[in-house]
C-alpha positions as CSV (number, residue, x, y, z in Angstrom):
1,X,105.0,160.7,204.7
2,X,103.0,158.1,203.8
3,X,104.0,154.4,205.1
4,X,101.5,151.5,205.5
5,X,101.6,150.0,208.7
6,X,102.7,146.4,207.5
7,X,106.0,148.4,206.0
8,X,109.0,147.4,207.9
9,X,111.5,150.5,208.0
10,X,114.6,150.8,209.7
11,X,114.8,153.6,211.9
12,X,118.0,154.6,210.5
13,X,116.4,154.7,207.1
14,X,115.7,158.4,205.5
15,X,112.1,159.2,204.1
16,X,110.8,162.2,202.5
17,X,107.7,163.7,204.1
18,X,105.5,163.2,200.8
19,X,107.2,159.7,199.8
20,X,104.5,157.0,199.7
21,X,105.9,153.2,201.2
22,X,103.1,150.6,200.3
23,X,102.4,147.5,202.1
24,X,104.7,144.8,203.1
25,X,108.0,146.7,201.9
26,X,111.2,146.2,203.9
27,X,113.6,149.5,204.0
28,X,116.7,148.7,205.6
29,X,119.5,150.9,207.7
30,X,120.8,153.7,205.4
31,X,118.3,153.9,202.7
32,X,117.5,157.3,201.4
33,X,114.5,157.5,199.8
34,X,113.7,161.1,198.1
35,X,110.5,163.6,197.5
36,X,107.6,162.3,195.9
37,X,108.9,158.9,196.0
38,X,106.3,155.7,195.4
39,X,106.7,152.3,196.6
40,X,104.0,149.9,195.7
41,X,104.0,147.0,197.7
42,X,106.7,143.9,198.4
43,X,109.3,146.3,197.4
44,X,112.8,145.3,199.4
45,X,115.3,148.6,199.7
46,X,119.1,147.8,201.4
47,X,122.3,149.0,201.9
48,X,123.7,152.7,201.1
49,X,120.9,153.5,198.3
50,X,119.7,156.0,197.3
51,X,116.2,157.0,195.5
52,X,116.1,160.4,193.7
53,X,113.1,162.3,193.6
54,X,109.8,161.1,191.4
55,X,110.6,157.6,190.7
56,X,108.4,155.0,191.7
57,X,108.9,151.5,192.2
58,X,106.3,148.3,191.6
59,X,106.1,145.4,193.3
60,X,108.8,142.7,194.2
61,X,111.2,144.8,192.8
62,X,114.7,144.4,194.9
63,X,117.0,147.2,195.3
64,X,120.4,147.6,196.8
65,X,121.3,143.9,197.1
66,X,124.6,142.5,197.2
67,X,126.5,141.9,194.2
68,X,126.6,138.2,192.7
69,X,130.4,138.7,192.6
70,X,132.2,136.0,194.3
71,X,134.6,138.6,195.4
72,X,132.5,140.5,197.2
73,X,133.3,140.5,201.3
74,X,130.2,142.1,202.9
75,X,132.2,145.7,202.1
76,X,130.7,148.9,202.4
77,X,129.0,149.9,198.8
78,X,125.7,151.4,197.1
79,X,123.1,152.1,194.3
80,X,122.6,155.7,193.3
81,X,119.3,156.2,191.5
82,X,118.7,159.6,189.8
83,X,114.9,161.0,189.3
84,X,111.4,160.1,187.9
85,X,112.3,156.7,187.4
86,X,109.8,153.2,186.5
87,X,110.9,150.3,187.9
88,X,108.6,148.0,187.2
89,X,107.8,144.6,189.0
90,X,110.8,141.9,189.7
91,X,113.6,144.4,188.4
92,X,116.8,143.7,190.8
93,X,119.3,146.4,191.0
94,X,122.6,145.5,192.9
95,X,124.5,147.4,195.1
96,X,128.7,147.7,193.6
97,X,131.1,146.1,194.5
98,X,135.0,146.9,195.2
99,X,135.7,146.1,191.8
100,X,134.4,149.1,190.4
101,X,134.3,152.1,192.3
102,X,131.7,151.2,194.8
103,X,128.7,151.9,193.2
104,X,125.9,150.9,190.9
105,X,124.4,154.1,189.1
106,X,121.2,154.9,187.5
107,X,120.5,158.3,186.3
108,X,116.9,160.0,185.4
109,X,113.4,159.1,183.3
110,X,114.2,155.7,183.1
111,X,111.9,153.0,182.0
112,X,113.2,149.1,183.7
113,X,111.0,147.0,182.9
114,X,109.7,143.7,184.6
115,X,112.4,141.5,185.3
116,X,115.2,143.8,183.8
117,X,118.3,142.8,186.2
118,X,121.1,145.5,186.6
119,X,124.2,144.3,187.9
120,X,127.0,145.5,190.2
121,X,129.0,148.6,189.4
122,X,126.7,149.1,185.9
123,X,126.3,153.1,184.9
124,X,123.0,153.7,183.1
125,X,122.2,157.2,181.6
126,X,118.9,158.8,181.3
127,X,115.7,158.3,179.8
128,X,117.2,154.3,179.3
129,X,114.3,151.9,178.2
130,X,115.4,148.7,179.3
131,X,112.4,146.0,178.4
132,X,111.3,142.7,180.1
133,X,114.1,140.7,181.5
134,X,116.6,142.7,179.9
135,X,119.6,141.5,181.6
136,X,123.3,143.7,182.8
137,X,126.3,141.7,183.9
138,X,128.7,143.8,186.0
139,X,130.6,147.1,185.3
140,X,128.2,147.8,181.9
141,X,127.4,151.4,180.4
142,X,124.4,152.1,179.3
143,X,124.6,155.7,177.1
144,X,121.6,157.9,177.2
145,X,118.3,157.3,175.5
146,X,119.6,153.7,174.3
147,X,116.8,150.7,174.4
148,X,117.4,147.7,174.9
149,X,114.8,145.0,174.0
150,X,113.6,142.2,175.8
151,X,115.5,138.7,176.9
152,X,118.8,140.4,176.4
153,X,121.8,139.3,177.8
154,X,124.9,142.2,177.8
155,X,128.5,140.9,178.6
156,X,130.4,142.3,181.8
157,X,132.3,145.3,180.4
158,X,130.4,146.0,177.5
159,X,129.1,149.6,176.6
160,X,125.9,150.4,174.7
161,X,126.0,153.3,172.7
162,X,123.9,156.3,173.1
163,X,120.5,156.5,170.9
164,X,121.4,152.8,170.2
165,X,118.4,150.2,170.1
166,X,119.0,146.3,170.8
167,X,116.8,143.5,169.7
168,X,115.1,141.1,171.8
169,X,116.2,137.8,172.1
170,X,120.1,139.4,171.8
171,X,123.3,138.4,173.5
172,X,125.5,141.4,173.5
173,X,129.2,140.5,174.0
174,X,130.8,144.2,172.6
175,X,130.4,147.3,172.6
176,X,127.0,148.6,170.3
177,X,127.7,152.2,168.9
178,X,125.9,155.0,169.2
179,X,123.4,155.8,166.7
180,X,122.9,152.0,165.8
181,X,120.8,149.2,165.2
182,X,122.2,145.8,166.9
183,X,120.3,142.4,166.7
184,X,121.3,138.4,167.2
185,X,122.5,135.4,169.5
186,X,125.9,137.4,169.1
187,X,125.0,140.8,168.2
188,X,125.9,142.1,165.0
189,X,125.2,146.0,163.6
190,X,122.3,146.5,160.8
191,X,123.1,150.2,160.6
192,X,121.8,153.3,161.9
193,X,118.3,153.7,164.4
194,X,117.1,155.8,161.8
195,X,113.8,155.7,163.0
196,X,114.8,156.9,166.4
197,X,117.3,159.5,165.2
198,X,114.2,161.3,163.4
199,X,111.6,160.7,166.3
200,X,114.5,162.7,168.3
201,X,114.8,165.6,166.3
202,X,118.2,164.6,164.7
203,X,118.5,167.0,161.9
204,X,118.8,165.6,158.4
205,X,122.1,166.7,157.7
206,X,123.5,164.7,161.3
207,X,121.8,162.2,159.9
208,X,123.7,162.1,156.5
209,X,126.8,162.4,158.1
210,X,126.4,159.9,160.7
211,X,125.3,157.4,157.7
212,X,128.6,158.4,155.7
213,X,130.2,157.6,158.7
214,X,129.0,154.4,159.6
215,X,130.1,153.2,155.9
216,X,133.5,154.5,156.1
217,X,133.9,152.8,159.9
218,X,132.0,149.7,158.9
219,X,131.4,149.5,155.2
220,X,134.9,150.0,153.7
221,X,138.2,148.3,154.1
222,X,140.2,150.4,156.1
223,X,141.3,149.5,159.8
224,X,139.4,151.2,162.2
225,X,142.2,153.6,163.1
226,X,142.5,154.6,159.5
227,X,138.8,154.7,159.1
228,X,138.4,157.3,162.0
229,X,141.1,159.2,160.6
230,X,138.9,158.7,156.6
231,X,135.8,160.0,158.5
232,X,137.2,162.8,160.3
233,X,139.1,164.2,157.3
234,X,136.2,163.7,154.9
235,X,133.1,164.6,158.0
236,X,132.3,168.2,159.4
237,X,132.7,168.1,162.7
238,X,129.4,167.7,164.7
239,X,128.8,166.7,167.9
240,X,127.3,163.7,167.0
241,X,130.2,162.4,164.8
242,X,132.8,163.2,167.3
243,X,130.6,160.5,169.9
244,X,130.8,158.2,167.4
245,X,134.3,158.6,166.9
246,X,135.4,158.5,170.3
247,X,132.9,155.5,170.9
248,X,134.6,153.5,168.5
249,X,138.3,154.7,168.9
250,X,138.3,154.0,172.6
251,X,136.5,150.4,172.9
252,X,138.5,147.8,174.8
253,X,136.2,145.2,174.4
254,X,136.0,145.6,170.5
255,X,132.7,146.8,168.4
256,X,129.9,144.6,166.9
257,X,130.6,143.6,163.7
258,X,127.7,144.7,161.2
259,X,126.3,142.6,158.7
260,X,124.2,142.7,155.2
261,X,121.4,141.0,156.1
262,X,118.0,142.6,155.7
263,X,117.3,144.3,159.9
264,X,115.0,142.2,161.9
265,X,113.5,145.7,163.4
């Protein structure tokens, strides 16, 4: 264990006999900080977090705050951060709140850029890439491998989609699908993230099908509901479609509408 002798840690706190705490960092009562664990300096740690194994944090970042809910009451809640995460300087990631189910989540090999801001009671998957200022309101989902660009605001509620990517300068207010592309002011879909569905090893035939679907769901005239029922009569059945599918099918805050216009990316 490595802690700098300006570090203030609680005693209470848990460190990991090879976790490095840099100078001028404040670890309060009940942090858990994990193997191979790096805290540059200014870093601020509270409340019932925890830090999984491998991440390391930059300075000024703030973990484990209170939520900015108004209904919050002082009660007992946490951050759960997975492994070999970069949290880069100024991110804030806030403890949840009773109006979730206690907890703020973030799982493994994420990238949070400077800035980024993740709010109370959010769930964000792995390898995440959330760029500068990047910004969550409370009780958000953030699916695996989804980026999300920079000066981004995302409505309370909303879920990104898996292997989604988000432009900068967006303000999300539904849900972004898997698979997609989603860009403006008020986010609209410019079809699929082709470009990261082949840098992940997508086959060409997922690919296909997941195109075919995104017409039928977004292209045609149907309803949803009788769209997903178009796509899964007319689609093989692939993983891949059946997240879509389900993405779409069970949305409560509605889907980003696409558009024609030529994609920003």
């Amino acid at each position: 264990m490595k802690i700098h002798p300006t570090a203030i840690v609680h005693e209470k706190a848990v460190i990991a006999k090879d976790a490095c705490i840099g100078p001028y960092c404040v670890i309060g009562e009940g942090v858990r900080i994990s193997q191979g664990v790096t805290l540059h300096n200014n870093v601020v740690v509270e409340g019932d977090t925890e830090i999984g194994p491998g991440s390391v944090i930059y300075p000024f970042a703030y973990i484990g705050g209170q939520p900015q809910d108004l209904k919050y009451s002082g009660e007992k809640t946490g951050v759960r951060i997975g492994r070999n995460n970069t949290i880069r300087e100024y991110v804030t990631i806030h403890r949840g709140s009773v109006g979730g189910d206690g907890f703020t989540v973030v799982g493994d090999n994420n990238f949070i850029m400077a800035y980024a801001h993740i709010a109370h009671d959010c769930r964000v998957g792995n390898s995440v890439v959330m760029a500068n200022a990047a910004s969550l309101s409370g009780h958000v989902e953030v699916q695996d491998h989804a980026i999300l660009g920079g000066i981004i605001g995302v409505h309370q509620f909303v879920r990104i989609g898996a292997y989604s990517m988000t432009g900068a300068f967006s303000g999300i207010a539904q849900d972004i699908p898997p698979y997609t592309l989603a860009s403006g002011p008020r986010a609209k879909l410019y079809g699929l993230n082709l470009v990261g569905l082949k840098r992940h090893g997508f086959p060409k035939e997922t690919i296909d099908d997941l195109a075919k679907a995104y017409k039928i769901l977004f292209r045609s005239k149907h309803t949803l509901k009788e769209a997903i029922n178009k796509a899964r009569e007319e689609l093989s059945y692939t993983p891949e479609l059946e997240r879509l599918l389900e993405f779409v099918k069970t949305s409560k805050r509605g889907i980003c509408r696409p558009t024609t216009a030529k994609t920003p990316f």
